[in-house]
C-alpha positions in Angstrom: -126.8 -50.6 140.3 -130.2 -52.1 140.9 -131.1 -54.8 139.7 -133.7 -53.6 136.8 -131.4 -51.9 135.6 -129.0 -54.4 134.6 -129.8 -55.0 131.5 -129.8 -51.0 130.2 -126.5 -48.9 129.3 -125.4 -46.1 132.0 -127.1 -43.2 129.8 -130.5 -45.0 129.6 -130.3 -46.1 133.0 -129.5 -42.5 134.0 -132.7 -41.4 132.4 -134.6 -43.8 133.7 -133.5 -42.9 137.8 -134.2 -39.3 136.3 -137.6 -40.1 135.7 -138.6 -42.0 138.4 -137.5 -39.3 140.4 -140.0 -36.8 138.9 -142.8 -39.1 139.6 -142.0 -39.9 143.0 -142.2 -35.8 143.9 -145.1 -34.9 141.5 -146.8 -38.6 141.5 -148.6 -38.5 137.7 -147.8 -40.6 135.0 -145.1 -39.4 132.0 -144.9 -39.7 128.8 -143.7 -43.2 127.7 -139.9 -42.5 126.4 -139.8 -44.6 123.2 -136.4 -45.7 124.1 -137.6 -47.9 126.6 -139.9 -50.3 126.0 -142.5 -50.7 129.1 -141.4 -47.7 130.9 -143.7 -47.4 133.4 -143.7 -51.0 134.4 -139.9 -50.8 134.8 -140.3 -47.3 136.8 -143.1 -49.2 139.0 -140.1 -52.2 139.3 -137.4 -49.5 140.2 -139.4 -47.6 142.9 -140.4 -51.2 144.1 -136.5 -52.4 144.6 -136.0 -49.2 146.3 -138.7 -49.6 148.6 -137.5 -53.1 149.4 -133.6 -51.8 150.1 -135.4 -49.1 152.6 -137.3 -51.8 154.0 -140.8 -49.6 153.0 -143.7 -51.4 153.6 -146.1 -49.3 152.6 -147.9 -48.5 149.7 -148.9 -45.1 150.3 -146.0 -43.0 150.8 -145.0 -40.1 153.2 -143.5 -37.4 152.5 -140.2 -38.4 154.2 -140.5 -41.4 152.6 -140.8 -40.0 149.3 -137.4 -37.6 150.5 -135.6 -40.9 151.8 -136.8 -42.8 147.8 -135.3 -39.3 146.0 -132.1 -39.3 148.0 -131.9 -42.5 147.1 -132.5 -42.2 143.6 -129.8 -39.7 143.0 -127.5 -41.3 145.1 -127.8 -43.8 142.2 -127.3 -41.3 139.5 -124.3 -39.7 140.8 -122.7 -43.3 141.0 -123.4 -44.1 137.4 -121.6 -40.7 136.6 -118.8 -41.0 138.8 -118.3 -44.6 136.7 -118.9 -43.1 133.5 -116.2 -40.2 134.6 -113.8 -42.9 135.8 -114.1 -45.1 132.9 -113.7 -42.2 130.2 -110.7 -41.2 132.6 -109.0 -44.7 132.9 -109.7 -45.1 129.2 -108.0 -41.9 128.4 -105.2 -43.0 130.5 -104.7 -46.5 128.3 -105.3 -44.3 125.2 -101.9 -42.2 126.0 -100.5 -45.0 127.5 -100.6 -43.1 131.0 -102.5 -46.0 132.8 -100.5 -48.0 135.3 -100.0 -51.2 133.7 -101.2 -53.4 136.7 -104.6 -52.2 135.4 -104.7 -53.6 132.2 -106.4 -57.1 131.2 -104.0 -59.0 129.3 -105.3 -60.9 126.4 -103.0 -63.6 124.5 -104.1 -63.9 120.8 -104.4 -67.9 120.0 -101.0 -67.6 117.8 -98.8 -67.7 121.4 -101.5 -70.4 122.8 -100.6 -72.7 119.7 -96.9 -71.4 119.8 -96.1 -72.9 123.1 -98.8 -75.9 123.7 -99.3 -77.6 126.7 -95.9 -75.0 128.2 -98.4 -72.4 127.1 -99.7 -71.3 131.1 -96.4 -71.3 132.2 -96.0 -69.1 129.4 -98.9 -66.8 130.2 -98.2 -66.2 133.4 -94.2 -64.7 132.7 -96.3 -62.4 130.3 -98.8 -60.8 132.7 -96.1 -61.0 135.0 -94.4 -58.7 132.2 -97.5 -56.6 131.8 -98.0 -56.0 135.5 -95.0 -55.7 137.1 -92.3 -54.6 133.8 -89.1 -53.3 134.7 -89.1 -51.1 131.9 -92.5 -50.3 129.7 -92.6 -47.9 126.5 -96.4 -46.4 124.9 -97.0 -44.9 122.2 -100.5 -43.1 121.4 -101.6 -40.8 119.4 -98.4 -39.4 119.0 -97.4 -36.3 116.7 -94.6 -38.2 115.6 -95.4 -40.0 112.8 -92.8 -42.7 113.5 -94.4 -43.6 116.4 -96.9 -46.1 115.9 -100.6 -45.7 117.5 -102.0 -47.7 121.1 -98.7 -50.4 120.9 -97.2 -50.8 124.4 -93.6 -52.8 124.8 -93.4 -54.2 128.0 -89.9 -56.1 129.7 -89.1 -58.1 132.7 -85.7 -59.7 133.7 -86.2 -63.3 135.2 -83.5 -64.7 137.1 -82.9 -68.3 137.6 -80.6 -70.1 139.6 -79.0 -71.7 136.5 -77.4 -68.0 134.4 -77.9 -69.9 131.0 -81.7 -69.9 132.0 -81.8 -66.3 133.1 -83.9 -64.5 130.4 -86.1 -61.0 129.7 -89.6 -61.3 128.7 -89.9 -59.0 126.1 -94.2 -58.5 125.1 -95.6 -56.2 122.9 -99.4 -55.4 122.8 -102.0 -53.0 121.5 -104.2 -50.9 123.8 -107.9 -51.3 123.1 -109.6 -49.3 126.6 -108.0 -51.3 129.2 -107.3 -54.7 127.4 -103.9 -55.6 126.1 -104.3 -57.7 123.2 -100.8 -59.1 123.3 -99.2 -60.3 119.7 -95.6 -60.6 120.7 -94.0 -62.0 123.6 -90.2 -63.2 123.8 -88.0 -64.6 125.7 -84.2 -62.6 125.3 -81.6 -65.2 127.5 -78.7 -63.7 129.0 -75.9 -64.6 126.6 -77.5 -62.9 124.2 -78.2 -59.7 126.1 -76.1 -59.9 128.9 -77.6 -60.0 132.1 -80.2 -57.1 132.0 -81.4 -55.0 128.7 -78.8 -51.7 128.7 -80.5 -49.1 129.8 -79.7 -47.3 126.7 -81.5 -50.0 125.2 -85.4 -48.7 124.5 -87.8 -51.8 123.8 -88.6 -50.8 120.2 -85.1 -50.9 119.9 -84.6 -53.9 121.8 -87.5 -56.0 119.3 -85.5 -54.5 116.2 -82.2 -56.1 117.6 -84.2 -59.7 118.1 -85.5 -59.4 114.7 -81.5 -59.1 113.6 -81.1 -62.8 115.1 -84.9 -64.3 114.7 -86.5 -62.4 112.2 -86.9 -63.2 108.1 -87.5 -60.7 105.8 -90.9 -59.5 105.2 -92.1 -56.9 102.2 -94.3 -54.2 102.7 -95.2 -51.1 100.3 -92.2 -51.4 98.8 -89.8 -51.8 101.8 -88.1 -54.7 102.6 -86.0 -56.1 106.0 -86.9 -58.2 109.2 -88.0 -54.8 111.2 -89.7 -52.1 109.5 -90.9 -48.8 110.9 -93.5 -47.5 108.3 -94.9 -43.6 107.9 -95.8 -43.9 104.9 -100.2 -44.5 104.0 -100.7 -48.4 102.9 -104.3 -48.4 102.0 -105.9 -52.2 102.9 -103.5 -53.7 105.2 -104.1 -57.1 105.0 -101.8 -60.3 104.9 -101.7 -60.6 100.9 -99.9 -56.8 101.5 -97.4 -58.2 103.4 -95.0 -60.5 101.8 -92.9 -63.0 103.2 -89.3 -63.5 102.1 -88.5 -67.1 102.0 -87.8 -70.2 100.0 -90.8 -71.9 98.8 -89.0 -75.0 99.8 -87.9 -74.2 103.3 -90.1 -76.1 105.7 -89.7 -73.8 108.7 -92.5 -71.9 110.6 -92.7 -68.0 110.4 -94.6 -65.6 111.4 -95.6 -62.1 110.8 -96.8 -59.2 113.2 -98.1 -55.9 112.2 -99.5 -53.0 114.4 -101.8 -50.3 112.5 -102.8 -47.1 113.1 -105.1 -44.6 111.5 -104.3 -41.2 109.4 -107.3 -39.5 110.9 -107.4 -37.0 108.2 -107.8 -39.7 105.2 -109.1 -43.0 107.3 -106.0 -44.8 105.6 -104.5 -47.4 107.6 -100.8 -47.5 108.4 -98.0 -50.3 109.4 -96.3 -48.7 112.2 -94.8 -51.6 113.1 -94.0 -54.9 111.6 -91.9 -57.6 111.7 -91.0 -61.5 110.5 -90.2 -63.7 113.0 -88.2 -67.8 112.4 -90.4 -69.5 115.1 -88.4 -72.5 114.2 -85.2 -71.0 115.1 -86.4 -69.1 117.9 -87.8 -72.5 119.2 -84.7 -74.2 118.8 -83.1 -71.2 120.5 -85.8 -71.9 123.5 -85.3 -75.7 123.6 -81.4 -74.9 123.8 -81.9 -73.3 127.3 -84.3 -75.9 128.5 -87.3 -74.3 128.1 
């Protein structure tokens, strides 16, 4: 992209090349686009980098010239599609969870961050380790199914150590926005709870809905209670005061709740496809157990 053109989106930019093109071959001024403020002086600054990248020294210009400033003009334009094509493609991709997961950019939402502490890069680099190179990954999109909650990825990886007790799958679960992973969930499953690898009967939804059995507390949600629930149903204004936690007032322990939503496109309603309580004391005692 040149330079002056930085600072405009691809479409205006496009416009812009478009333009500068027709005065290059018919050399009279246009019609200001209201769009863009100072149009001409920007078109004078475009042909200017041009002539500068062509090493053009002159001011008046030949006629090859003018062919070699045109070729270059929509050699700019067709980049800027091509990108636009590729980025519509690759967002497609994430949007039906087709995109190779080495692609994504993973973002940790500050709950992990203050979860972990100062162990927290240590932390962050098993889960894009996780993202990037998962032994097993499951997406779900737009899907028909209505049990099947919308842009949520799930996302394992089996790390061995040298000591078995420390042997553990990362298990992370994210939401698709483009091509960043906003990551909500990660955990760590040791091996004496799993055995050595997940089963490969085992999906991942499946495999968060066992972990909630031994780490979760029960959370409430239109009406449904339990550690894991898998909502269809419309919830209008998901918010925390929907979502209740099941605890004693008393009990000093840390919990947490995650929720993915998704939209009914024909009513704008939000959903919970997916939700689930957590004991981040227990699961941190769990942790601490196997020398984490």
């Amino acid at each position: 992209m040149l330079s002056i053109l930085d600072k405009y989106d691809k479409m205006t930019a496009l416009g812009l090349l478009a333009r500068a093109a027709i005065y290059i071959e018919k050399e009279e001024d246009l019609e200001e686009n209201e769009e863009v403020q100072s149009e001409k002086y920007t078109r004078e600054k475009i042909i200017e980098e041009i002539k500068q990248i062509l090493e053009i020294k002159t001011d008046f210009l030949t006629e090859k010239e003018k062919s070699r400033i045109a070729d270059f003009l929509d050699e700019k334009s067709n980049f800027i599609i091509d990108t636009q094509k590729t980025e519509e493609h690759i967002n497609a991709m994430s949007e039906n969870g087709t995109l190779p997961s080495d692609l994504y950019t993973v973002n940790i939402i500050e709950n992990i961050s203050k979860f972990c502490g100062e162990k927290f890069q240590r932390e962050k680099d098993f889960i894009e380790t996780t993202v990037k190179k998962a032994d097993r990954e499951q997406h779900y999109g737009n899907a028909e199914n209505k049990n099947e909650p919308e842009l949520v990825s799930l996302f394992s990886k089996y790390f061995p150590n040298k000591y078995p007790f420390r042997s553990f799958t990362m298990l992370v679960i994210g939401q698709r926005r483009e091509t960043v992973l906003h990551v909500h969930q990660a955990w760590r499953l040791y091996s004496d709870l799993i055995g050595v690898k997940v089963p490969d009967d085992k999906n991942l939804v499946g495999l968060l809905r066992f972990f909630s059995e031994h780490f979760g507390t029960e959370v409430e949600m239109g009406g449904i209670r339990g550690k894991f629930i898998l909502i269809a149903d419309e919830v209008k204004d998901i918010k925390d005061g929907n979502i209740k936690l099941i605890i004693d007032q008393k009990n000093k322990r840390t919990f947490t709740v995650s929720w993915f939503t998704q939209k009914n496109e024909r009513t704008g309603n939000s959903k919970a496809a997916l939700v689930v309580g957590i004991d981040l004391s227990k699961y941190k005692e769990y942790l601490l157990h196997h020398g984490w």
